[in-house]
Each structure stands twice: as C-alpha cells, then as structure tokens.
C-alpha positions as CSV (number, residue, x, y, z in Angstrom):
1,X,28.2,10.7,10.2
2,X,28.5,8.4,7.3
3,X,30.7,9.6,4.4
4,X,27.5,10.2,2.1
5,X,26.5,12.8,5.0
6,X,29.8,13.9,5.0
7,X,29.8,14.9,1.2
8,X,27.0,16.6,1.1
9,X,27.7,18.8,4.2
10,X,30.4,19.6,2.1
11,X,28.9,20.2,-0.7
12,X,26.5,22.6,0.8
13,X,29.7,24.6,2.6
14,X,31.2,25.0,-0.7
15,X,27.5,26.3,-2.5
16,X,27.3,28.7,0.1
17,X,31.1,29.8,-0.4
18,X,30.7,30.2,-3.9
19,X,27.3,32.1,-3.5
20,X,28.8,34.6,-1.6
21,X,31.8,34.7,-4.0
22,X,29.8,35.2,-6.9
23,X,27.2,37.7,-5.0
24,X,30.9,40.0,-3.8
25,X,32.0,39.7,-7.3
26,X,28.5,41.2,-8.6
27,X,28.8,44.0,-6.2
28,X,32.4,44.8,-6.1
29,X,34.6,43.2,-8.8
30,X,32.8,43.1,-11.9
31,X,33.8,46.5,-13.8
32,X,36.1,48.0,-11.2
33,X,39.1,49.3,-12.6
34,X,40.8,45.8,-11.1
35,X,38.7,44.1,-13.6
36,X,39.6,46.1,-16.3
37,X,42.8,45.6,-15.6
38,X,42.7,42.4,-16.3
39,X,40.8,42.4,-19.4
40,X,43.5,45.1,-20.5
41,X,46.1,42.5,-19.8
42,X,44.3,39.6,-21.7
43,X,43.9,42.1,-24.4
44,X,47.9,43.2,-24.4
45,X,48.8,39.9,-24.0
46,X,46.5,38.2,-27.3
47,X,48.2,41.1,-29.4
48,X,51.8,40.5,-28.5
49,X,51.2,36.7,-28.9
50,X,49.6,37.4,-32.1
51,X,52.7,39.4,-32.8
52,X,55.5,37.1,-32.4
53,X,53.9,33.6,-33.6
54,X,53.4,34.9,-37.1
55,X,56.2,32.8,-38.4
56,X,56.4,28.4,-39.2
57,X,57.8,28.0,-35.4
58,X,54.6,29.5,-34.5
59,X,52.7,26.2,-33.4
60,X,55.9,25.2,-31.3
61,X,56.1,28.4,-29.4
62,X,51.8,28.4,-29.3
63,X,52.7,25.0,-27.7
64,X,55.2,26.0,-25.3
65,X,53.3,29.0,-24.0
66,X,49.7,26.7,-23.5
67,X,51.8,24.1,-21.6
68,X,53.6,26.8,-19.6
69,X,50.0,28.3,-19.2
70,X,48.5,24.7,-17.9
71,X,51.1,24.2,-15.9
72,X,50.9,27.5,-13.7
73,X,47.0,27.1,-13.6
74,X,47.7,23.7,-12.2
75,X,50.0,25.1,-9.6
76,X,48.4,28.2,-8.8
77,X,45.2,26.0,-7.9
78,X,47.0,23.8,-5.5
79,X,48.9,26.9,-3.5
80,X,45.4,28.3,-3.7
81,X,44.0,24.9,-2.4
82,X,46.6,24.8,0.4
83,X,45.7,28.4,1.5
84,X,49.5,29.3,0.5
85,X,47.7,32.6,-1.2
86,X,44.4,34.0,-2.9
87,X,43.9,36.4,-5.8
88,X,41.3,38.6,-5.6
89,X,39.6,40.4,-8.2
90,X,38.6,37.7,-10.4
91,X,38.2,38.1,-13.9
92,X,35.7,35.1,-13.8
93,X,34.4,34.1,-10.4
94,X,34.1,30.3,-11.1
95,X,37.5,30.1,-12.0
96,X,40.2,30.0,-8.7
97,X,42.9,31.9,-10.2
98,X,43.9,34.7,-12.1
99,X,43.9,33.9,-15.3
100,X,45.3,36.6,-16.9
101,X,48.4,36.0,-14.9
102,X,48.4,32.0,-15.3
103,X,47.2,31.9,-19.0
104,X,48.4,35.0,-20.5
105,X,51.3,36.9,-18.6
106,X,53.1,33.9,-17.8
107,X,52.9,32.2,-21.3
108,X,53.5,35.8,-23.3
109,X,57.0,36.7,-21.0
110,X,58.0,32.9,-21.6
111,X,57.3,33.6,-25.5
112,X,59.3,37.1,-25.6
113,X,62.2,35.3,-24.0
114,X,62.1,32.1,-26.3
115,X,61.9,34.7,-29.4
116,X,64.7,36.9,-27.5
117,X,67.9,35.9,-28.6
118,X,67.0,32.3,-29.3
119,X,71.0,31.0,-29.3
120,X,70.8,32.4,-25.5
121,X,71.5,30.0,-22.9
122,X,68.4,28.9,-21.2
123,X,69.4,28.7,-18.1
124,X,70.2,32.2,-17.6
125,X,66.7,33.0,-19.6
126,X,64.9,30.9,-16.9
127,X,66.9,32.9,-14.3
128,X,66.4,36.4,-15.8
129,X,62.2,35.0,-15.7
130,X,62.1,33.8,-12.7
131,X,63.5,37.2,-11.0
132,X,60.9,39.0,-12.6
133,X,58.1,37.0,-12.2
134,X,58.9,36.3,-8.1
135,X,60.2,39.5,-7.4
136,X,58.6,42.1,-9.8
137,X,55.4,40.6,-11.4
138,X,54.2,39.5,-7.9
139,X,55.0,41.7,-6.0
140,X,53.5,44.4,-8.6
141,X,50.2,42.2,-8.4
142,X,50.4,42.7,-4.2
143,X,50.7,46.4,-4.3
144,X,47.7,46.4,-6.5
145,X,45.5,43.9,-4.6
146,X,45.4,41.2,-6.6
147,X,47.2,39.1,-4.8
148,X,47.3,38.5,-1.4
149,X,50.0,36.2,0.1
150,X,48.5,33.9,3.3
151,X,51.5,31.2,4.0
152,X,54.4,31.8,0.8
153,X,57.6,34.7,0.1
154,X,58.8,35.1,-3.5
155,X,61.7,33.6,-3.0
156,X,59.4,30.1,-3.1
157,X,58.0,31.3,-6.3
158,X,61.6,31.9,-7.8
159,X,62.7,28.5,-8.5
160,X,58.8,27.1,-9.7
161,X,59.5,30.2,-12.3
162,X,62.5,29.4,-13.5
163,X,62.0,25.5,-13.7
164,X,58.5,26.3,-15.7
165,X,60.8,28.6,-18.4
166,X,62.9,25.6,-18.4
167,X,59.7,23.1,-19.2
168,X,58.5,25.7,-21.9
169,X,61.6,26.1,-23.2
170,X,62.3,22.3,-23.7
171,X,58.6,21.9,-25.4
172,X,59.8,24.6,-28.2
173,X,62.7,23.2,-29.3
174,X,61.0,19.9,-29.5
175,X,60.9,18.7,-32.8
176,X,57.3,17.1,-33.0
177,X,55.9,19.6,-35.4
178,X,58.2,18.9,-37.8
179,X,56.7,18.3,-41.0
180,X,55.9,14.2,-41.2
181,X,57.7,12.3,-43.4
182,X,56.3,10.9,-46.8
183,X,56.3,7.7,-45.6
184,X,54.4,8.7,-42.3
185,X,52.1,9.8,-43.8
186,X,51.0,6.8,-45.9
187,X,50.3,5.4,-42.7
188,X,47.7,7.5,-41.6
C-alpha cells in the first residue's frame, strides 16, 4: 500500500470516528446536565475574569491566563493523542479536549493566585496550584465523568501544574506592556 493509500484509509477511519462522535454527542451530550455544567463553568469563569482584570495590569494578567490556557490545550491534546486519558462530555464535539477546563478553569485559578497576594513567593503559589489542580480539580472531574484516566495518576499531572503556574506567572510580571517610550514610538 503506497502512502497515498495509506492516508486516505486513514482519513476515512478518522471520518467515521468523528461521525460517530458527533452522532453520540447529538444523542447523549448535548444538553445533559454534563453539558451544562460546562457552560456554567465558562459562564463562572468569564465573570470572575471579568472581575479581577478591571485594573492597568489587566492586559498582563489577560496574557498570562491565554498563554497558560494555550499551553494546557496543547498538552491536554497530546496526553489525549497518546491515549494517556479522554474527556468525555464535550462542550464542542470537534474540539479534543475540555475546554472549559483548559481555556477557562486553568487560566481563571492561575489569575486568582497571581491577584492573591502578589508579593507571594511563586513557588509555593505553583505548589499550592498544582495540588489542587492534580489532586482536587481532577479528580472532582473523574467522580463526575468527565474525565476518564486510560494510562496517567495525578501525581504526573502535579508537576506539569505547577511548572504551567510558573510559565504564567513569569508572562505577568513581564514588562512588555509597559507603555512604549516617546522615542519608540516615533519609530513606528
């Protein structure tokens, strides 16, 4: 089988996968109380973000949170990828992951804790998020179905948690947004 053939068998595998996905979501997801869980947590999260980024550091921490937000979709897509885990109950059946948990829990506990106490060492905020995110937040999405782990333990997620605080914490405090100088902006 040449590696055109090859593509398109795989192509056709993954049509009927998503088919199926899409028809079980129709039937099963869409407007169970799952789903509206979800939109309930996009909905809480939006207002607390709205909430705490009414102030001038709001485009840093807006920053941090949509790179902390990237970031987990990019690593919940390769675990998922790898078979590691699934989520089910998707918000959107295209999309892999669950995004309120990638794009909006994630990013809106990362905000709380970089508006918490800003002085606070770091460190122990990245520890204090990764504990709850590996071994309260997941484990909370488990008990309600959401999330079903295949080949992973929370203690793996731990230290991906607390390195991610560490990456979103780094972006806020980075000094890019500063207003630009009057002689900067002659250049432009």
């Amino acid at each position: 089988m040449d590696i055109q053939s090859k593509f398109e068998h795989n192509f056709r595998l993954f049509k009927h996968a998503y088919d199926d996905k899409f028809q079980l979501w129709l039937d099963h997801i869409v407007f169970s109380w799952r789903w509206w869980l979800g939109i309930t947590i996009i909905l809480l999260c939006l207002g607390v973000w709205l909430f705490l980024t009414k102030n001038r550091s709001s485009a840093r921490l807006i920053f941090a949170g949509l790179v902390s937000g990237i970031l987990a979709t990019g690593l919940d897509l390769i675990g998922i990828f790898f078979g590691l885990w699934d989520y089910r109950y998707d918000l959107f059946p295209p999309i892999n992951t669950y995004l309120p948990w990638d794009m909006l829990v994630i990013p809106t506990l990362i905000l709380i804790l970089l508006r918490w106490k800003p002085q606070m060492n770091p460190f122990l905020k990245a520890l204090i998020f990764g504990a709850v995110g590996a071994f309260i937040g997941l484990p909370l999405f488990r008990w309600i179905g959401l999330y079903v782990l295949i080949h992973w333990s929370y203690f793996y997620s731990f230290p991906i948690l607390f390195i991610l605080y560490l990456i979103a914490d780094f972006m806020s405090r980075r000094h890019t947004f500063a207003p630009l100088q009057e002689n900067e902006q002659t250049k432009t």
